[in-house]
Legacy VTK file of the C-alpha trace (Angstrom):
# vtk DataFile Version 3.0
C-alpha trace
ASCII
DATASET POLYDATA
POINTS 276 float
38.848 -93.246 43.988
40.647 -90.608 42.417
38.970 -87.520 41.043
39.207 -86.422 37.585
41.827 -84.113 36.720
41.353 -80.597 36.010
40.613 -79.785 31.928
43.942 -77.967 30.905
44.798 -75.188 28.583
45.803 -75.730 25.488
48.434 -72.831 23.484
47.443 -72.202 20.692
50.362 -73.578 18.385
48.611 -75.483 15.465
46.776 -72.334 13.528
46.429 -72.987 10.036
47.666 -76.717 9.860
44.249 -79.276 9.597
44.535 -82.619 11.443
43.074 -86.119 11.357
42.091 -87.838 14.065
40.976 -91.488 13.590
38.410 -92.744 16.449
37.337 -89.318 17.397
34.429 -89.562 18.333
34.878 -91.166 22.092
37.783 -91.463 24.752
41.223 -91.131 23.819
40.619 -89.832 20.352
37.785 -87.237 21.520
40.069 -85.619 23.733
43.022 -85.626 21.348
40.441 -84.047 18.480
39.502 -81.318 20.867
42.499 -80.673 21.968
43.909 -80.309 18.449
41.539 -77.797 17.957
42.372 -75.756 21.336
45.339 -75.674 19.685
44.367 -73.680 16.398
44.052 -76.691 14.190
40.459 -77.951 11.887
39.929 -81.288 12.035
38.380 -84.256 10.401
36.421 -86.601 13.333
36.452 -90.221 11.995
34.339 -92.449 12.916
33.184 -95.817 12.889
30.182 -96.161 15.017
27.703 -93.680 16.583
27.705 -91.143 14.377
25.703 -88.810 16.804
29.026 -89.114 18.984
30.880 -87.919 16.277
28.650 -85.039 15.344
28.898 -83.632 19.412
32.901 -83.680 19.423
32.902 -81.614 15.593
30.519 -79.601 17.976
33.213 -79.139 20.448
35.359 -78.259 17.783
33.485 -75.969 16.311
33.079 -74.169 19.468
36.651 -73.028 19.727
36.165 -71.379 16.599
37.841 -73.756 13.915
36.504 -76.116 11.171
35.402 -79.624 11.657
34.226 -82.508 9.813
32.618 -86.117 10.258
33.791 -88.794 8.037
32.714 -92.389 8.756
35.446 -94.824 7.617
37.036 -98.280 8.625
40.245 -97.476 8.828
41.221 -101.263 7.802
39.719 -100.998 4.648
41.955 -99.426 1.831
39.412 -98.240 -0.575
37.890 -96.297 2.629
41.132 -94.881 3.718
41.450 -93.579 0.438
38.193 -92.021 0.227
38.463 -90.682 3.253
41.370 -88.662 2.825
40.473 -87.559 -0.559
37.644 -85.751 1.120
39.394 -84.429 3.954
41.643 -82.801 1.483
39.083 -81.489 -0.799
37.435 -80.193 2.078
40.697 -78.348 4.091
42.804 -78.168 0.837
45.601 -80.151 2.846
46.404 -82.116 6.092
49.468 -81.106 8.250
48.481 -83.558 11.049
47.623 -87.423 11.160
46.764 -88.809 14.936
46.304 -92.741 13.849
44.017 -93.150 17.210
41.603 -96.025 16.264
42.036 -99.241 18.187
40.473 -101.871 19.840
40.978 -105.035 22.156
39.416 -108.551 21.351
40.523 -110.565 24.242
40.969 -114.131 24.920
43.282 -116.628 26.342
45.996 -117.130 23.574
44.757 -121.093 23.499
41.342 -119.933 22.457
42.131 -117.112 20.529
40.449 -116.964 17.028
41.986 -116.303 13.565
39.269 -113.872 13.572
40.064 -112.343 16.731
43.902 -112.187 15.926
43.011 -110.517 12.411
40.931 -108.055 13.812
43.046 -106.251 16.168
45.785 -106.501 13.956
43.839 -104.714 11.013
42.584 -102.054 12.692
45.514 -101.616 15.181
48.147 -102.079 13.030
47.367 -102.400 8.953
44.996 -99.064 10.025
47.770 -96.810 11.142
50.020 -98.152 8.231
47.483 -97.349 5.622
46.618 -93.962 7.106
50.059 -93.278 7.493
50.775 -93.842 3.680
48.015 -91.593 2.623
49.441 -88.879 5.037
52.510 -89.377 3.642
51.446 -89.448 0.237
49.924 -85.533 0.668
53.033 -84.199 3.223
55.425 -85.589 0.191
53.366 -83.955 -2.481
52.893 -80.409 -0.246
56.073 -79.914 0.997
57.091 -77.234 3.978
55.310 -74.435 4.402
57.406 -71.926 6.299
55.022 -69.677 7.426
52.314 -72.448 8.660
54.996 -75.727 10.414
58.629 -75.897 9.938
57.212 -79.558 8.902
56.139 -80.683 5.818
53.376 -82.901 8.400
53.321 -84.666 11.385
52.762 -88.259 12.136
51.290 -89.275 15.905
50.780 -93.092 16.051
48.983 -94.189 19.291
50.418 -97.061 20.880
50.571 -98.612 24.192
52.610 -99.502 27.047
52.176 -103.031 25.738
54.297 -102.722 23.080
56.808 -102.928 25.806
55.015 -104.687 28.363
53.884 -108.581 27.826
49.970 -108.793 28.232
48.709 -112.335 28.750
45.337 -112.838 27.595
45.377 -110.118 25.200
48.081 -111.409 22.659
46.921 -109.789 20.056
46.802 -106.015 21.200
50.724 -106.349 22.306
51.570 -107.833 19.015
49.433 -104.745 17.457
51.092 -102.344 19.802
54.994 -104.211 19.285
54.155 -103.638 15.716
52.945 -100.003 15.808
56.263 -99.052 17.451
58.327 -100.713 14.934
56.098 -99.151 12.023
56.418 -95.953 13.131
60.268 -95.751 14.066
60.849 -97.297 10.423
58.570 -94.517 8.637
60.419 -92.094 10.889
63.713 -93.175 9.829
62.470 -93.359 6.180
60.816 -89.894 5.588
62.885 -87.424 8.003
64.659 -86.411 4.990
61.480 -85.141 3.873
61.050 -82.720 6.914
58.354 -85.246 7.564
58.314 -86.527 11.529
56.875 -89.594 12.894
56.106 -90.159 16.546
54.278 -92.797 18.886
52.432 -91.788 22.220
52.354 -94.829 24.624
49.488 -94.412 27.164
49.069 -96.618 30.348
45.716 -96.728 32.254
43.472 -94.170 31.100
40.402 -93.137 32.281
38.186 -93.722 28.922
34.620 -96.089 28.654
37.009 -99.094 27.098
38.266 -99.488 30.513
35.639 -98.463 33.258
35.560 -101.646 35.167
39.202 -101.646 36.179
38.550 -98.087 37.445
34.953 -97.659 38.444
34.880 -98.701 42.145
37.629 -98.076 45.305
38.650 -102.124 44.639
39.166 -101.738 41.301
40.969 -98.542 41.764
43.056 -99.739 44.173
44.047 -102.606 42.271
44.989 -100.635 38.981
47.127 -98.167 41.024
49.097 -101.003 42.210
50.937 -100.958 38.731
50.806 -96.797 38.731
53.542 -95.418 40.899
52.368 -91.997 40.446
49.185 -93.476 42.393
46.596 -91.583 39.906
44.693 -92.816 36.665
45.529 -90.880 33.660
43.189 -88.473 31.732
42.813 -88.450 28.155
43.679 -84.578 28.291
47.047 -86.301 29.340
47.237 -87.424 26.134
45.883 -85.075 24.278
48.565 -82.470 25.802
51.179 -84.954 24.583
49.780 -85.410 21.029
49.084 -81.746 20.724
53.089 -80.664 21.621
54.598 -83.503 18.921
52.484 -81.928 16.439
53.864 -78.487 17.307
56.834 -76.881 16.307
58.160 -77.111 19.834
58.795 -80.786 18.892
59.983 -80.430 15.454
63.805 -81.832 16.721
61.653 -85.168 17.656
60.863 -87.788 15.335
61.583 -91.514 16.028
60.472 -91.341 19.560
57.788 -92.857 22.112
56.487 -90.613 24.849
54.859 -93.110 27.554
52.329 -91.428 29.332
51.650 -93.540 31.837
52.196 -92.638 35.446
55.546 -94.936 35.658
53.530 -97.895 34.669
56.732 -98.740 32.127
58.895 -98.638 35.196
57.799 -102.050 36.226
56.551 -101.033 39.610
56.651 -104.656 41.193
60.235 -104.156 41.129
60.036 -101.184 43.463
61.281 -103.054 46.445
64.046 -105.360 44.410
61.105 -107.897 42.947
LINES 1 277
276 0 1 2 3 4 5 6 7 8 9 10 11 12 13 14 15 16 17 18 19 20 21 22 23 24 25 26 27 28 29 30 31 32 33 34 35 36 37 38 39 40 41 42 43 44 45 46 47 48 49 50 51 52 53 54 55 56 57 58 59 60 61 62 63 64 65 66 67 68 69 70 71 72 73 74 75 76 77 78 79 80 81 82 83 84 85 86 87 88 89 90 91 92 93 94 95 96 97 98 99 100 101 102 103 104 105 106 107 108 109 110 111 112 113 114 115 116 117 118 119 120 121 122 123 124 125 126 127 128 129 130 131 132 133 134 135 136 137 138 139 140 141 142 143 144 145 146 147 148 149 150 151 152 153 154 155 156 157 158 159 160 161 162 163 164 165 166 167 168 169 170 171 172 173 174 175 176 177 178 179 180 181 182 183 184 185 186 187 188 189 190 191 192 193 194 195 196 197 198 199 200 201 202 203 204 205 206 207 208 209 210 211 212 213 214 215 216 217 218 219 220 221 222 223 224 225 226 227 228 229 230 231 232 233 234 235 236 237 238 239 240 241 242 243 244 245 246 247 248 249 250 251 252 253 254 255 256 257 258 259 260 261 262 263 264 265 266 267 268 269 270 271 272 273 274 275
């Protein structure tokens, strides 16, 4: 089984501009809230559950010298999405970064699958990042550029998935999330570029986080996963956070529109490598 990869360095590109990260307080959207503040950046940890989670990454934070916060908040829920920017920007005085990060996976054959189940995934997944999104919007539109701070007026990063190019049986709903994601970012890209806003997606593959330990946790597991990774490793969620942490820079500020997969080659359809 592979070993994990060495923690990175981060330059220090995002001084001065406070970010939101939703689901910070584990996995994907730990690493991505840490890394935004190796990176110069405040941020606002949201949470949903375990609190005391959220509490040790604003730790984290706060030990490479910038501001955090904790704000509990279902990011499917309007009224909270509302509240919970309000207070970020009473508390920072703006936001130049949004990472839409919170996600989840209810799986079940597509025959069995629940309204429930189907709703869900699709609120948080996909009516979360939308409502975020708008807020974000809402305070980038109202702000403007500041030239000394982001040749930006903000930055969008919308976390996706392979799967919104990839088909995933038994998990209908995350793909349709994931489709949808893509589509909802490229269109609020394509709407609010003339605002010197940009809007981008990050599409991981497998990623060594909790969500996903069984597929990684022992050699036969391993072994089968990197059967669909040419690069023959599992990815890190400082792989992603180095991603994220770039598109919000101003060494990305020509991309907007775009989908960085970052996931070993899993897109490339590996069972094709010897002519399917």
């Amino acid at each position: 089984m592979s070993e994990a990869a060495p923690v990175r360095h981060f330059p220090v590109v995002l001084e001065g501009q406070p970010a939101l990260v939703t689901g910070a307080n584990s996995g994907i959207g730990k690493a991505v809230a840490l890394g935004m503040a190796a990176s110069g950046a405040d941020v606002v940890v949201n949470y949903v559950v375990d609190p005391a989670a959220a509490e040790e990454v604003a730790h984290g934070i706060e030990a490479c010298g910038r501001r955090a916060m904790t704000i509990k908040a279902d990011v499917s829920d309007e009224d909270r999405v509302k509240a919970m920017f309000a207070q970020a920007i009473g508390h920072f005085g703006t936001l130049h970064i949004l990472v839409n990060n919170a996600g989840l996976q209810r799986d079940a054959a597509f025959h069995e699958m629940t309204l429930a189940q189907w709703k869900k995934v699709i609120g948080v997944n996909l009516t979360g990042q939308f409502l975020c999104a708008r807020e974000a919007v809402r305070e980038f539109k109202k702000r403007g550029v500041v030239d000394q701070i982001s040749a930006a007026a903000g930055k969008l990063v919308f976390m996706s998935s392979v799967h919104q190019e990839i088909p995933w049986a038994g998990h209908v709903n995350y793909a349709s999330s994931k489709g949808g994601v893509m589509q909802l970012m490229r269109s609020i890209a394509q709407e609010v570029a003339p605002l010197a806003i940009r809007a981008n997606g990050v599409g991981p593959g497998a990623i060594r986080t909790p969500i996903n330990r069984p597929a990684w946790e022992t050699p036969k597991a391993y072994g089968r996963l990197m059967s669909l990774v040419p690069y023959k490793r599992i990815g890190e969620p400082d792989d992603i956070a180095q991603a994220v942490a770039w598109l919000a820079s101003d060494a990305a500020d020509y991309v907007t529109g775009a989908t960085l997969f970052i996931d070993g080659g899993m897109s490339l359809y590996p069972g094709f490598a010897t002519g399917g």
